[in-house]
C-alpha positions as CSV (number, residue, x, y, z in Angstrom):
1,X,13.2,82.9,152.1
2,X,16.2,80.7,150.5
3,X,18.3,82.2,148.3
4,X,20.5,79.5,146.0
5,X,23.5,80.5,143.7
6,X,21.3,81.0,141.0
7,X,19.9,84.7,142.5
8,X,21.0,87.6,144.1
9,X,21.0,88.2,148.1
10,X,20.5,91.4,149.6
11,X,22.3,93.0,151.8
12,X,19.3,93.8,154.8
13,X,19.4,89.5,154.1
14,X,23.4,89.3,156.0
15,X,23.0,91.9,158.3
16,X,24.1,90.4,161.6
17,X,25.9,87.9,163.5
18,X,26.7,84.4,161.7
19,X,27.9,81.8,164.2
20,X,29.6,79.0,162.3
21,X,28.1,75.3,163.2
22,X,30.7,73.9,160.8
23,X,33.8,73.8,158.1
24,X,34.7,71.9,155.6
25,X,37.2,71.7,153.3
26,X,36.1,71.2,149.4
27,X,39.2,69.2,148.6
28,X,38.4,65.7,149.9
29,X,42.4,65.3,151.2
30,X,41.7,67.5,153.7
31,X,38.6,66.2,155.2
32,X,40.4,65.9,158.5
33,X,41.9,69.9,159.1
34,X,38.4,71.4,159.6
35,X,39.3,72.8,162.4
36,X,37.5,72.0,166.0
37,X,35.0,75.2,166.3
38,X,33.2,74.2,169.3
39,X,35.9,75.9,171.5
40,X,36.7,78.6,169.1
41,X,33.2,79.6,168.4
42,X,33.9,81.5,165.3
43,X,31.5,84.2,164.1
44,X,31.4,86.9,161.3
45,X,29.5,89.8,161.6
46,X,28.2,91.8,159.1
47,X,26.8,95.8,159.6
48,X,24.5,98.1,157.6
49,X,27.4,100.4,157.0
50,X,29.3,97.9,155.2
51,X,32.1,96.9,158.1
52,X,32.4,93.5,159.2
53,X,34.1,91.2,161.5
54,X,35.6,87.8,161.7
55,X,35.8,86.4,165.5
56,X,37.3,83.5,167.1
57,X,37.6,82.6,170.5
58,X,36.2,86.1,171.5
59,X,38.4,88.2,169.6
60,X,38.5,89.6,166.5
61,X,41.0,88.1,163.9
62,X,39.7,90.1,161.2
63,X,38.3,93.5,160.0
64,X,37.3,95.6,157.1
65,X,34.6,96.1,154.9
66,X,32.7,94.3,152.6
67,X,29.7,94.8,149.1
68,X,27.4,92.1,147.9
69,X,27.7,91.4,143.8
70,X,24.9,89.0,143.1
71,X,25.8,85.9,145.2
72,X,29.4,86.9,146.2
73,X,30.6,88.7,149.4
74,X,33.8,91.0,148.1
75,X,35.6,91.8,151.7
76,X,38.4,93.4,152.1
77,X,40.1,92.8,154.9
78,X,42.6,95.5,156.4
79,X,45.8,94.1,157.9
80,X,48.2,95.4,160.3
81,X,49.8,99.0,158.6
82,X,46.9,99.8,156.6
83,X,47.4,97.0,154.0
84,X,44.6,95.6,152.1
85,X,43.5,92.0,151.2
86,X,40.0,91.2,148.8
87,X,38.9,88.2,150.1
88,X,35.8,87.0,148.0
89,X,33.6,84.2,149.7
90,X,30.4,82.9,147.3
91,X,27.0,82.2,149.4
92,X,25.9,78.8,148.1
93,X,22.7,79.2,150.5
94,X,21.1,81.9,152.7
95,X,18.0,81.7,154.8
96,X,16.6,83.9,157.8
97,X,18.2,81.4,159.7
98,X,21.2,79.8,157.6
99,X,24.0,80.9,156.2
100,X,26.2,78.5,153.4
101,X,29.4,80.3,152.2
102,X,32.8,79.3,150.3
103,X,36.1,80.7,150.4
104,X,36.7,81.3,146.6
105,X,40.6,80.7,147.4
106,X,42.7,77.5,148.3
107,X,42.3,75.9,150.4
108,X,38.2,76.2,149.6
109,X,36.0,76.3,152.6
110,X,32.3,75.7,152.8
111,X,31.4,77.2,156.2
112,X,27.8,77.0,157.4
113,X,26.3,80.0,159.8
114,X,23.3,79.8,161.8
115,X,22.1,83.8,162.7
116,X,22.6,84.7,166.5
C-alpha cells in the first residue's frame, strides 16, 4: 500500500529497520554535500514501543522516541545529560518496501529508505 502526503500512515506501517539508499539535499546549492552512504550505511529503526534509532557506520548516533501525527514523524531525540531535541521529519512516501522522508529543518533532506 502507498501512502502520499495527502493521508495518514500508521504506525504498524514504520515499524522496523529503514536502510537509507540515498540523500538529497532540497536546496539545489547543495546538491553536492549528500553525503557518501555506501560506507556509512545509515539506518533508522523504528520499535512498537515508540523508541527509535538512528545508525551510521554500525553505531548509533542517535536515540529517543518518537509519535506519528498524520504524515509527520515527531522524534525527540535525547542528547548527552538528558537534554532533549524534537526533531520533526514529514514522510512524503511510504510503501511495504519504501520509505521517502524530509527533514522539516535547514538544511532539508529528502532521505529514501528501503525496509531490511
Amino acid at each position: 500500500m502507498l501512502f502520499s502526503c495527502t493521508s495518514g500512515i500508521k504506525k504498524a506501517d514504520l515499524i522496523g529497520n529503514w536502510r537509507y539508499t540515498k540523500i538529497a539535499y532540497v536546496s539545489p546549492s547543495m546538491k553536492d554535500l549528500a553525503p557518501d552512504i555506501t560506507e556509512q550505511k545509515p539506518y533508522f529503526s523504528f520499535h512498537q514501543d515508540g523508541k527509535a534509532e538512528i545508525y551510521s557506520s554500525g553505531k548509533v548516533l542517535s536515540h529517543g522516541t518518537y509519535t506519528i501525527e498524520n504524515n509527520i514523524i515527531r522524534y525527540e531525540e535525547v542528547l548527552d545529560g538528558g537534554v532533549k531535541r524534537k526533531i520533526p521529519f514529514l514522510i512524503k512516501e511510504l510503501d511495504g518496501h519504501y520509505l521517502i522522508f524530509q527533514t522539516m529543518q535547514a538544511p532539508e533532506q529528502i532521505i529514501t529508505a528501503e525496509k531490511e
